[in-house]
C-alpha positions as CSV (number, residue, x, y, z in Angstrom):
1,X,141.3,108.6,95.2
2,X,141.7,109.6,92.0
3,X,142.8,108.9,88.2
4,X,145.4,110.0,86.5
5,X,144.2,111.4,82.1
6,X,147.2,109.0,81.9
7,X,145.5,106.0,83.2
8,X,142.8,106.3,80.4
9,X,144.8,106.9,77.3
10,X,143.8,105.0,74.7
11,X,140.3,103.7,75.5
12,X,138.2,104.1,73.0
13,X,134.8,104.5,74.1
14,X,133.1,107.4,75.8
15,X,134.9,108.6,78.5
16,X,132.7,108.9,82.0
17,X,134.2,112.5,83.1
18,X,137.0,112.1,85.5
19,X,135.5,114.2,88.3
20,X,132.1,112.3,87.6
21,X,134.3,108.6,87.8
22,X,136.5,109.2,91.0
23,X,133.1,110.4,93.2
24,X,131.7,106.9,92.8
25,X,134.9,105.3,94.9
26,X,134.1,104.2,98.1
27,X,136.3,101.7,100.2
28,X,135.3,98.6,101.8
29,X,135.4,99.7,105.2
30,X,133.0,102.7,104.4
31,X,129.8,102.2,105.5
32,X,126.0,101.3,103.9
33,X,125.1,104.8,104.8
34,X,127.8,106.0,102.3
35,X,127.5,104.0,99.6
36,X,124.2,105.0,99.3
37,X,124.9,108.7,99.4
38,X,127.6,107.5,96.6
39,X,124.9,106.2,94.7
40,X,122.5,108.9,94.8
41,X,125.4,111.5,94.2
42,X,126.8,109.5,91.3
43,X,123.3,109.2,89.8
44,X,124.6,106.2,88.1
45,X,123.2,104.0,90.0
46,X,126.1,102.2,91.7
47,X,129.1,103.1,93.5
48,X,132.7,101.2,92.6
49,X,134.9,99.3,96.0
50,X,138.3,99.9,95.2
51,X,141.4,99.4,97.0
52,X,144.0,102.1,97.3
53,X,145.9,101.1,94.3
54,X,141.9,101.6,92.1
55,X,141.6,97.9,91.8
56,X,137.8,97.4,91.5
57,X,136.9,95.1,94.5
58,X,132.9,95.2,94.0
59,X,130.2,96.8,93.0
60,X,127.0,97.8,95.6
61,X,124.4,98.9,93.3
62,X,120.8,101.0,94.3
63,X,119.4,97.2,94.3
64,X,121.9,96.2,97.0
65,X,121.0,99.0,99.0
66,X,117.5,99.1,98.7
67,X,117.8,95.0,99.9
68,X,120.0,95.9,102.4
69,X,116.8,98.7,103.8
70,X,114.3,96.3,103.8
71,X,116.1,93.3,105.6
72,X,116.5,95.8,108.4
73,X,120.6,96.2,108.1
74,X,122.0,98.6,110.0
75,X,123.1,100.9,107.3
76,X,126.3,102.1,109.0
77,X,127.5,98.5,108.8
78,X,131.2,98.4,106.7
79,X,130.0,97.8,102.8
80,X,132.1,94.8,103.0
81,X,129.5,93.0,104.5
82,X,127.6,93.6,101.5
83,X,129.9,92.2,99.5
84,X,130.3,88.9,101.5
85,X,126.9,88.0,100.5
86,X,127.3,88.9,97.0
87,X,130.4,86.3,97.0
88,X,127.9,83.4,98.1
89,X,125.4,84.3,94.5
90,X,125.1,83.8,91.5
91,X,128.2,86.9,90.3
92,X,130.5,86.5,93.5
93,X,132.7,88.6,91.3
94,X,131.4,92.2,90.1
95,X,131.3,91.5,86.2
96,X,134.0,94.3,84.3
97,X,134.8,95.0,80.6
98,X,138.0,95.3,79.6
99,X,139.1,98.8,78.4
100,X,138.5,98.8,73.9
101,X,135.7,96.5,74.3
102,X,133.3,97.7,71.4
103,X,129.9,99.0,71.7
104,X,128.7,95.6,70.1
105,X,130.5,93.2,72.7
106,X,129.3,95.6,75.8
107,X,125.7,95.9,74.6
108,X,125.7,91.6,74.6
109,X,127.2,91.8,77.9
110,X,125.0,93.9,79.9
111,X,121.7,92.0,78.2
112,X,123.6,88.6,79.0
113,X,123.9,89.6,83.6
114,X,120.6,91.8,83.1
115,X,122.8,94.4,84.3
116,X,122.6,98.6,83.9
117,X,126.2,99.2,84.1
118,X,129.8,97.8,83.6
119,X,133.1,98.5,84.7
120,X,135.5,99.1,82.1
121,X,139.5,98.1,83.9
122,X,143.1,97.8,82.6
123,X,144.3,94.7,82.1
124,X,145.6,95.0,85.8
125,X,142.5,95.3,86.9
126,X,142.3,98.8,87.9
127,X,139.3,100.8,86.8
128,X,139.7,103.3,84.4
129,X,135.8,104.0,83.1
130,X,131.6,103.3,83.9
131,X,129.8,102.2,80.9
132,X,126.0,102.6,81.5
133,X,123.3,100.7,79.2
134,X,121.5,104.1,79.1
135,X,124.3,105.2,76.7
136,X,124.4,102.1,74.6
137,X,120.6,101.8,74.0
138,X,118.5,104.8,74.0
139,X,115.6,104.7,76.5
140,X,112.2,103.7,75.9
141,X,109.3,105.4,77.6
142,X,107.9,105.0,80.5
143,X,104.5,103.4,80.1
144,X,102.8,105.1,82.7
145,X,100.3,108.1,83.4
146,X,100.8,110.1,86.0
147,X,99.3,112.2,89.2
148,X,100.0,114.8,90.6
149,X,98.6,115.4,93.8
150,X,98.4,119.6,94.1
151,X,95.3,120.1,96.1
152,X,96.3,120.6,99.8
153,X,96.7,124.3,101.6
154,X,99.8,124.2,102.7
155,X,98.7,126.0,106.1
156,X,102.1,124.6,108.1
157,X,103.7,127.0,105.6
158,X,101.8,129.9,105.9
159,X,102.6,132.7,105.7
160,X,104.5,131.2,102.4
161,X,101.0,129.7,101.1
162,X,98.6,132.5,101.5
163,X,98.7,133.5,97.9
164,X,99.9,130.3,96.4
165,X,99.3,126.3,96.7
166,X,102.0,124.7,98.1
167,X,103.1,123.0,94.9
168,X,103.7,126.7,93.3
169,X,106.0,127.8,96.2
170,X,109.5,128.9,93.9
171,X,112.4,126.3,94.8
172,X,115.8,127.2,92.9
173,X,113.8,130.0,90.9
174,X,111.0,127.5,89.9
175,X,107.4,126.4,91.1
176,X,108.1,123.2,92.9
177,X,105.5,121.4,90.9
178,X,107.6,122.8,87.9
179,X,110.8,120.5,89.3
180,X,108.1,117.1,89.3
181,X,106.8,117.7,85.9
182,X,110.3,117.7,84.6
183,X,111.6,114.8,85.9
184,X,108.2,112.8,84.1
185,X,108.9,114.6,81.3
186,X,112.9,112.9,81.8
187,X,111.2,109.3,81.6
188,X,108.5,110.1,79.0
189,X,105.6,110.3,80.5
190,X,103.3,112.9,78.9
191,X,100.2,112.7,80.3
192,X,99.9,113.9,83.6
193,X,96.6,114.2,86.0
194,X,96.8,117.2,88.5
195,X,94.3,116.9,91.4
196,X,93.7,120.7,92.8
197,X,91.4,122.6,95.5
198,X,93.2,125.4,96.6
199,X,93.9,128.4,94.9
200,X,93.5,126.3,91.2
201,X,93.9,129.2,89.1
202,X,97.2,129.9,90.4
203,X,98.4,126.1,88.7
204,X,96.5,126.9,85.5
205,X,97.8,130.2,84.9
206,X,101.4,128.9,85.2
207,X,101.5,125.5,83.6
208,X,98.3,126.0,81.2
209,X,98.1,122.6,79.4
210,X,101.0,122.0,79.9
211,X,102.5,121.9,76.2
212,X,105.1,124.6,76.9
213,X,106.4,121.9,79.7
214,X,106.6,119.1,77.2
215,X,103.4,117.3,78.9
216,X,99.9,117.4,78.7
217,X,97.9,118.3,81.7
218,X,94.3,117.3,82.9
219,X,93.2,119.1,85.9
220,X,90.7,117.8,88.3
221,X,89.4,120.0,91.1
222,X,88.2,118.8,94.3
223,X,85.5,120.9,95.2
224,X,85.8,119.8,98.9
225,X,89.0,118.2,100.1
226,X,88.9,114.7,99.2
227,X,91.8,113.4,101.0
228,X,95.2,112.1,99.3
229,X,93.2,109.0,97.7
230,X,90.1,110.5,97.3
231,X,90.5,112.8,94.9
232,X,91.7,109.4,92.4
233,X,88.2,108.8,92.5
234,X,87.6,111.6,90.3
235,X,89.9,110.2,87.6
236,X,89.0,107.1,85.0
237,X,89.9,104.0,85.5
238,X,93.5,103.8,83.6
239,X,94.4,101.0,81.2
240,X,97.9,100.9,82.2
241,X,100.1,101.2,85.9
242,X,99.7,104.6,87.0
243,X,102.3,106.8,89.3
244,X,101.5,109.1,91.7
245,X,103.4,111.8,93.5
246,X,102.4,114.4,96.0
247,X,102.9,117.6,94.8
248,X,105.2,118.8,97.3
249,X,107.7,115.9,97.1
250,X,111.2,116.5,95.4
251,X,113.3,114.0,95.0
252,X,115.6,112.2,92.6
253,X,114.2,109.0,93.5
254,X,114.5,106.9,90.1
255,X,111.2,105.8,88.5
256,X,112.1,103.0,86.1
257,X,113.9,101.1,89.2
258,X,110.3,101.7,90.7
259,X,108.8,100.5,88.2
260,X,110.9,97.4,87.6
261,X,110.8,96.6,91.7
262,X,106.9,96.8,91.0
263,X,106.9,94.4,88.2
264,X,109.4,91.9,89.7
265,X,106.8,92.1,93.1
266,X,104.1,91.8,91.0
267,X,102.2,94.1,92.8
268,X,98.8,95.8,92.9
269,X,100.8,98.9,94.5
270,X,104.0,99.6,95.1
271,X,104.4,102.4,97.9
272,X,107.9,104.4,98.2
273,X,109.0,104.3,101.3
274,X,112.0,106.3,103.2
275,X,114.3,105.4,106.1
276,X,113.7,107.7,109.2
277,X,116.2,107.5,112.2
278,X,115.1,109.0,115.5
279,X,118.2,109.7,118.1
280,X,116.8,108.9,121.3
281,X,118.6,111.8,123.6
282,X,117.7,109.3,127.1
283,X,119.3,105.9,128.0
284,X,116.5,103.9,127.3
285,X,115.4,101.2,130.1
286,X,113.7,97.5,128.8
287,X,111.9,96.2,131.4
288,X,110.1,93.2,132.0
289,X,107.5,94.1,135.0
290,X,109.4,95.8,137.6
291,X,112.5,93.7,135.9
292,X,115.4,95.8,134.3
293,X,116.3,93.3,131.2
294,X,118.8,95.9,129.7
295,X,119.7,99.6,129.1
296,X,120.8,101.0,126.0
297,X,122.3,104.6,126.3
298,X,121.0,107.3,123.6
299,X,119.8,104.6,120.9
300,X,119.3,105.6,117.3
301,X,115.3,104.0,116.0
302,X,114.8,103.5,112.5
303,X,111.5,103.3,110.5
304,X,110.4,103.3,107.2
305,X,108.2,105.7,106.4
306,X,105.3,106.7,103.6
307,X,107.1,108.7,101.0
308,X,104.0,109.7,99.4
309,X,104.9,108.0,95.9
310,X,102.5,105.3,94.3
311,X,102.4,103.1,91.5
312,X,98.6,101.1,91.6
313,X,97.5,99.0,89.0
314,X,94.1,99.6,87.5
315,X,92.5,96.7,89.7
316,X,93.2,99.3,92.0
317,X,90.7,101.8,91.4
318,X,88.0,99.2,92.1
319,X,88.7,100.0,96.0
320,X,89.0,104.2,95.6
321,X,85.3,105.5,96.7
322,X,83.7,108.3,94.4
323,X,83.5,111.7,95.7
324,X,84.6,110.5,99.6
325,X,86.8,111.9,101.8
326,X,89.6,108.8,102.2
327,X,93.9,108.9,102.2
328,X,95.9,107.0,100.5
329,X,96.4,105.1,104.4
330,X,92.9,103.8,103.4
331,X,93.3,102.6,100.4
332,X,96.3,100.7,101.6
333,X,94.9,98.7,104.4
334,X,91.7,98.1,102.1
335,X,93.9,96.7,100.0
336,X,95.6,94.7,102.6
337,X,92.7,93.5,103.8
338,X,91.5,92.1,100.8
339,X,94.4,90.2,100.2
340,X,95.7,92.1,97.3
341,X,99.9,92.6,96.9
342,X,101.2,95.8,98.1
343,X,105.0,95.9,98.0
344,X,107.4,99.0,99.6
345,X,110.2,100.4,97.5
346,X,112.9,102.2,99.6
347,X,114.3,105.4,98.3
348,X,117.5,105.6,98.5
349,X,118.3,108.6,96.2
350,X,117.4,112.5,97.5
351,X,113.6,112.9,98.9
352,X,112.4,116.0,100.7
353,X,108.8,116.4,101.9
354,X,108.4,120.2,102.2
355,X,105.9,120.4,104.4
356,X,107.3,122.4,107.4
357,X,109.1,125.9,106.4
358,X,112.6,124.5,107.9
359,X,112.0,122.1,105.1
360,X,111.2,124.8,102.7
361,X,114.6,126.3,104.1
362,X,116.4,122.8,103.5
363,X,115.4,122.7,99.9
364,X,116.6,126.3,98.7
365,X,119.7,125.1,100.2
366,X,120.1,122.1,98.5
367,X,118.8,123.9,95.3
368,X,121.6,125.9,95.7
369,X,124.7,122.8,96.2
370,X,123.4,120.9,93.3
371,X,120.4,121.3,90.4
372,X,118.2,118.6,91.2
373,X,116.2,119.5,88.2
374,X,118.5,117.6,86.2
């Protein structure tokens, strides 16, 4: 699919780049699975169903998608069963812009649908540009703090992590932690919390206080491994929601859609969560006793699975332990127990956990098809 310049004479906005426009088509009979690889490849947030002819059919948006992971759908269902259910709400219709709408009259109706993005089609209908809000309105800050979470050994890499903590380990020509710092930096957050223990000086001697990366850095070393929520013991308690990342995360995952997911679940943490599919390489017998119920040959499992993102709200802190060994695991089912709200935020966009050389390997190849950096 594709655009002719022709098609987009005379518009007199911003023009989305061509290239940039036509990779967010998908059809209705692709599937979940690739709108959502649309969306994270588009990084605008939503990928356009047209028809051959570029008529815009619908929109399925990183909200849709993320919905569509935690009901449990199957994510290589068609995308046109996503947009039956958008038919039966409030915007059966995706809501479009016609092409010389002014900045004034697009602004009014993004605020009006709450929406991040419009379609801008010809008055047949056919799309010929993606406004986003982003472009319209410059963004605010993010009003979070931040951790970053640099203190394990990395011995599953070794021999890569002998002389380095993992979060220092080069990917694309840059520490990784280098990669995290900049995407907070993206959103505004400037103040950033680094929990270390191995191999410190390495971090310090890179990053420094981090004014040369646009941020300001606090270190706090473990002097004995305090586990991935002990070491927030060490920190103050903060006045406002803070994020957490482990430092050998990258991703591309989108932290004001986090952020907004945690307000709207009005929760005490939010945790990121990922999808995981297992093949199962057997036909796989249910039995009840010595009863065969059913057989299902080579069946595909899914779960969802810690990402090792947080946001926690201050009330938080008031189940972290000072100075004790205890994992993030921990301080979720304390939380759980105690009745407080702890919601899960599917990432939909790109997320590696390097934690495993072959996904050391993965990640300078990706590094090398696309700059996730930006």
């Amino acid at each position: 699919m594709g655009l002719e310049k022709t098609d987009m004479a005379g518009y007199p906005g911003r023009l989305m780049n061509q290239e940039t426009l036509t990779s967010l088509f998908i059809s209705p009979a692709d599937t979940i699975r690739a709108a959502m690889a649309c969306v994270d490849r588009g990084g605008c947030g939503i990928a356009l169903v047209v028809d051959e002819g570029l008529h815009l059919i619908g929109t399925i948006t990183d909200g849709d998608v993320r919905r569509a992971v935690l009901s449990g759908t199957d994510l290589d269902t068609p995308v046109n069963t996503l947009l039956e259910k958008k038919r039966g709400s409030r915007y059966p219709k995706p809501i479009t812009a016609d092409q010389g709408a002014d900045r004034k009259h697009l602004i009014g109706l993004m605020q009006q649908h709450v929406l991040r993005q419009i379609p801008i089609v010809d008055k047949n209908g056919r799309i010929v540009d993606l406004t986003m809000l982003d472009d319209l309105i410059p963004q605010q800050d993010l009003p979070l703090q931040a951790v970053i979470m640099a203190g394990g050994r990395g011995t599953r890499l070794r021999p890569l992590t002998e002389d380095l903590p993992k979060p220092m380990l080069p990917v694309g020509g840059k520490p990784l932690m280098e990669l995290v710092i900049e995407q907070l930096r993206q959103v505004g957050i400037r103040h950033v919390n680094v929990t270390t223990h191995y191999k410190p000086e390495k971090i310090f001697e890179h990053f420094g206080d981090g004014g040369n990366f646009g941020v300001e850095l606090n270190y706090i070393n473990e002097e004995k491994p305090l586990g991935t929520g002990g070491a927030l013991g060490l920190i103050g308690e903060p006045k406002e929601t803070m994020l957490v990342i482990n430092g050998d995360v990258l991703t591309q995952v989108d932290f004001r859609a986090m952020l907004l997911f945690h307000h709207q679940q009005q929760a005490d943490m939010t945790v990121a969560v990922r999808q995981y599919d297992i093949k199962v390489p057997y036909g796989v017998v249910e039995c009840s006793g010595a009863k065969v119920c059913s057989l299902k040959e080579k069946p595909q499992i899914n779960f969802l699975v810690n990402a090792g993102i947080y946001l926690l709200e201050p009330i938080v802190y008031k189940f972290i332990p000072n100075g004790t060994y205890f994992n993030m695991t921990d301080l979720i089912q304390w939380l759980l127990d105690a009745g407080r709200a702890v919601a899960s935020f599917p990432i939909i966009e790109y997320w590696l956990d390097i934690g495993r050389l072959v996904d050391y390997e993965k990640a300078q190849t990706d590094m090398n098809h696309r700059n996730l950096s930006e």
